[in-house]
C-alpha positions in Angstrom: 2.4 1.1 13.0 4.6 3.9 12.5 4.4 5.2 9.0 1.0 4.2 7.3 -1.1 6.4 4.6 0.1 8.9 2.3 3.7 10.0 1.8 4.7 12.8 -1.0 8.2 12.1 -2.7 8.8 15.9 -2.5 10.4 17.3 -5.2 13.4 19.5 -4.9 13.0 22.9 -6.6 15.8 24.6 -7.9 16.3 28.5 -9.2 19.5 29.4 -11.6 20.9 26.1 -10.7 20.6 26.4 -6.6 18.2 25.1 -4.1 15.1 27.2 -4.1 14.0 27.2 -0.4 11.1 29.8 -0.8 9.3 27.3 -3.1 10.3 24.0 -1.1 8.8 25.7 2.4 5.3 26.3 0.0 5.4 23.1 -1.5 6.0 20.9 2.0 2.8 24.0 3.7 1.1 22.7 0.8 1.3 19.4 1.8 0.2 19.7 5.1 -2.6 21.7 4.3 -3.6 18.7 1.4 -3.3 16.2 4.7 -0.6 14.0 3.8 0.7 12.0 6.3 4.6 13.0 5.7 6.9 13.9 2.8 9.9 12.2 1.6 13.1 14.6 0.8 15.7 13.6 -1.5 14.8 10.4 -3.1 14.5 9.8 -6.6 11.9 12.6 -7.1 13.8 15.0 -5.2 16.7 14.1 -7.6 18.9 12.9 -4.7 22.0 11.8 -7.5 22.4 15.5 -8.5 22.6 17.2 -5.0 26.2 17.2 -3.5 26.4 15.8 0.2 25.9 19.7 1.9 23.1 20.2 -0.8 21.6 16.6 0.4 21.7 17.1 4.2 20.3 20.8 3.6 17.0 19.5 1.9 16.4 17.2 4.9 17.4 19.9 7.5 15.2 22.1 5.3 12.2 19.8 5.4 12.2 19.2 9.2 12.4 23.1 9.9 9.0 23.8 7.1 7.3 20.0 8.6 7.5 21.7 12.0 6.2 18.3 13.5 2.7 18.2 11.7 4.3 15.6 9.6 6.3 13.0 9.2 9.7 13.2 7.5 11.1 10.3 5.4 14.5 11.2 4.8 16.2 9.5 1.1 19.6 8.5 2.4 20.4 5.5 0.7 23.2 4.7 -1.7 25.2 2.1 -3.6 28.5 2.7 -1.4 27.2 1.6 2.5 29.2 4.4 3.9 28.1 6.9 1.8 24.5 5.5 3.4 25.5 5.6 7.0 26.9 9.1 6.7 23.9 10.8 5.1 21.6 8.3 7.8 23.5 9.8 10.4 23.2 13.5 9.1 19.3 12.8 8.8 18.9 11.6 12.3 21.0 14.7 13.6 18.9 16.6 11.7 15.3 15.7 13.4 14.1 13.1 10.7 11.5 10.7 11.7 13.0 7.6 9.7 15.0 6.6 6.8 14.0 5.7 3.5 16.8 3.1 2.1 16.8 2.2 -1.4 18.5 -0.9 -2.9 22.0 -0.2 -4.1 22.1 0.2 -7.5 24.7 0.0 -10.2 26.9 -2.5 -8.4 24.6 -5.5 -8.2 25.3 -6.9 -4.9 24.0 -10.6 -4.3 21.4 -10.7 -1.5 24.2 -11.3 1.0 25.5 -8.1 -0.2 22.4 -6.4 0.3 21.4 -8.1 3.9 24.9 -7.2 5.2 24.7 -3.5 3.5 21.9 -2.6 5.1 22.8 -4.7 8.5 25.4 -1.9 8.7 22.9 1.0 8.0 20.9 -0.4 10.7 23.3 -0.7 13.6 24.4 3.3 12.8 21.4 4.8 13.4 18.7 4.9 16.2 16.2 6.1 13.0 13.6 3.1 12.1 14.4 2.2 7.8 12.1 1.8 5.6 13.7 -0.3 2.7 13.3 0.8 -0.6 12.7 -2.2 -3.7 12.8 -0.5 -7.1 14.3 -3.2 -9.8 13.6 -0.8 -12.8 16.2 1.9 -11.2 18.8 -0.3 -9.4 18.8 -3.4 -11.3 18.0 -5.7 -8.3 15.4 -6.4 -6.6 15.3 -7.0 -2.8 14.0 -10.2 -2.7 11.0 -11.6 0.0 13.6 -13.3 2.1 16.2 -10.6 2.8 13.5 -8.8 3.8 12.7 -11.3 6.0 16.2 -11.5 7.6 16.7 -8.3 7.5 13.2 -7.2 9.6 13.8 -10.2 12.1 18.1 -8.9 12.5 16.9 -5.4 13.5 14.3 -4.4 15.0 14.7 -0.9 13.8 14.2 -1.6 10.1 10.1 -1.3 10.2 8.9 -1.4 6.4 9.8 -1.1 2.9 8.6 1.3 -0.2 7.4 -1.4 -3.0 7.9 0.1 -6.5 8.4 -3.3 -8.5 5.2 -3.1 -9.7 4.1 -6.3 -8.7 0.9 -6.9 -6.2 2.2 -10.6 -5.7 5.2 -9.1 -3.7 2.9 -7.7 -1.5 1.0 -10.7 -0.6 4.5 -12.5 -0.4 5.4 -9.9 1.7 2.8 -9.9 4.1 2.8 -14.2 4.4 6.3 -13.5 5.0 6.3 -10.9 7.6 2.8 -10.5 9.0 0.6 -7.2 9.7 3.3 -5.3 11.6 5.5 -4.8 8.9 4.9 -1.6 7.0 4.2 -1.9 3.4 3.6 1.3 1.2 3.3 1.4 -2.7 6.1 2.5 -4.4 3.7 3.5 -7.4 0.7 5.7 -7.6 -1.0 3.5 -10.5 -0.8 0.7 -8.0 -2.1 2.2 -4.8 -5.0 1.0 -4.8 -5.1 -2.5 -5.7 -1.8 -2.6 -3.6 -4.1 -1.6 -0.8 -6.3 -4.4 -1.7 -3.7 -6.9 -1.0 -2.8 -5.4 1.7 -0.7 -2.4 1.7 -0.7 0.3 4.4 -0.5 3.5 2.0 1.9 4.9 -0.4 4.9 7.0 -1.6 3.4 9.5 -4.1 4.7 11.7 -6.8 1.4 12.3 -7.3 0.5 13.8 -4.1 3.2 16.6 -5.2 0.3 17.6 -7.1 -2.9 16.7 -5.3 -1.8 16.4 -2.1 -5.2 16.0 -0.8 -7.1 13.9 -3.5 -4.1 11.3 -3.2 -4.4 11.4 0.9 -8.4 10.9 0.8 -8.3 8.0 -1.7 -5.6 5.7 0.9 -8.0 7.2 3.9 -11.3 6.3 2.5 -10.3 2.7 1.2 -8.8 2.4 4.9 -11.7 3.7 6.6 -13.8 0.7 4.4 -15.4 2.6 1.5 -13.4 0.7 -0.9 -16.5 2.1 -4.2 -15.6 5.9 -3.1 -11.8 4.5 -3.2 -12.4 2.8 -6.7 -13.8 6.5 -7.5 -10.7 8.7 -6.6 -8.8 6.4 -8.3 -10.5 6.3 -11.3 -10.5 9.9 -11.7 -6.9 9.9 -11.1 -5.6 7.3 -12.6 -4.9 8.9 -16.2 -2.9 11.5 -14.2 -1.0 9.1 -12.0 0.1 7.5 -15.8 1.2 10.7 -17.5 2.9 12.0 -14.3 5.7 9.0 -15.1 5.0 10.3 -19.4 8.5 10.2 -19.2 11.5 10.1 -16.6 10.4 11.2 -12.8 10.8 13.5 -11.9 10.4 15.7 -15.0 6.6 15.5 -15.6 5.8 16.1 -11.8 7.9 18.8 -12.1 6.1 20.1 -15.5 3.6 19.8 -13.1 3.6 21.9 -10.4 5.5 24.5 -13.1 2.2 24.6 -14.9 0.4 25.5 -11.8 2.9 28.0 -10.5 4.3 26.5 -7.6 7.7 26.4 -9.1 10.3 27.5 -11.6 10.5 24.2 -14.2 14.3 23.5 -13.1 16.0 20.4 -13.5 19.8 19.0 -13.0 21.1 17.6 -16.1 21.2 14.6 -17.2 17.7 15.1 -16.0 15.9 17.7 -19.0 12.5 19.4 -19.1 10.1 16.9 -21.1 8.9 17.2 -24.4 5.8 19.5 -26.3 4.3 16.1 -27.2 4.4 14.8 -23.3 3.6 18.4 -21.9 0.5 18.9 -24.2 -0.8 15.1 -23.2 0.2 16.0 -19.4 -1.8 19.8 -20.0 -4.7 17.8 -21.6 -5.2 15.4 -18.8 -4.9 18.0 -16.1 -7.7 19.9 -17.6 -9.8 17.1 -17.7 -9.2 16.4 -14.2 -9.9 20.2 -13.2 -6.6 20.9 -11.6 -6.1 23.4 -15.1 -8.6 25.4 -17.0 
């Protein structure tokens, strides 16, 4: 299997309203150093609906050039208008991405013919494997077990999908339906681990963004069959992986990283900084972790 273990939804840091690239190439060396197993550009956390096609394809180019090969990149090139998905799948593969990450359209509701012929078309433009991308709470649809289905057995390039329905039963429903081989990654860090229980293969963090290495250690050692150290990490963790989503992602992760100096505190509107109340509860709970003093 391809794309198993830990996977950081990589913020994209911006600087008097442009990309900041300085702090993007020290986030993504932070992540290799914390021993994640790849990042994920421009998806919802990298505020993909705010960045303007150039801006979009830039970020991926960007994180190829600053992974240098030690790790995996997952580029976000989905969208609600199939070519508008195939174009920016097509940049990513010129680019040097490792795979696609494809979320479900959203806005326009399509019925699961919609979706098995939308991302049909994704598949047969690009050489890239997919990763299919099931969020309900931002597109309004989920994409159910059997499109899945049809769509892994139509092509053989689409390899996995990102699970953020919040919902272990899909998982097992996923795995009756598709067997081992097909990758499975949480698409909540809450979840991870009893996602992993039900068998998962690892996750797409916005935690990791933040502790890079405590997030990558926790999939490893519940993989590697210490399931009680597993229980542990995540235990310690799991107050942080809550307030991280306080309020909308990706302002909290971004309040975040802010408060540890590894960026300016920069969002695209209608996205805004979050509140005193949630920053003093997010302060609190990263003190009591350690990651603050």
């Amino acid at each position: 299997m391809q794309f198993t273990g830990t996977y950081t939804a990589i913020v994209t840091p911006f600087k008097k309203g442009k990309l900041d690239e300085a702090a993007l190439e020290k986030l993504i060396k932070a992540q290799i150093k914390g021993g994640v197993d790849g990042i994920v550009p421009v998806g919802t956390t990298g505020e993909s609906a705010t960045l303007d096609y150039e801006e979009h394809i830039h970020v991926i180019a960007l994180a190829v050039k600053f992974a240098a090969g030690r790790i995996k990149v997952i580029a976000g090139t989905g969208g609600n208008s199939t070519q508008e998905a195939i174009f920016l799948t097509r940049a990513a593969e010129k680019a040097g991405a490792d795979a696609s990450l494809q979320v479900a359209p959203y806005y326009n509701k399509p019925t699961p013919e919609g979706l098995f012929r939308h991302f049909h078309a994704v598949a047969r433009a690009t050489r890239l494997p997919i990763l299919l991308y099931s969020i309900p709470g931002r597109c309004g649809i989920e994409i159910g077990v059997e499109t899945v289905n049809r769509l892994a057995h139509d092509s053989v390039n689409i390899v996995g999908i990102k699970e953020a329905g919040g919902n272990a039963d899909r998982i097992s429903q996923l795995r009756a339906a598709l067997g081992a081989k097909f990758t499975i990654l949480s698409g909540d860090d809450s979840l991870t681990l009893p996602f992993l229980a039900v068998g998962a293969h690892g996750v797409v963090s916005v935690a990791s963004n933040v502790i890079p290495h405590e997030v990558s250690r926790l999939v490893r050692t519940y993989q590697r069959g210490n399931t009680s150290l597993a229980l542990k990490i995540h235990e310690k963790y799991y107050a942080l992986f809550k307030d991280l989503f306080v309020e909308t992602n990706p302002a909290p992760v971004k309040a975040a990283l802010a408060l540890l100096g590894q960026l300016e505190e920069e969002l695209r509107l209608p996205l805004v900084p979050i509140s005193a109340g949630s920053r003093e509860k997010l302060r609190k709970t990263m003190k009591a972790v350690g990651l603050l003093k």
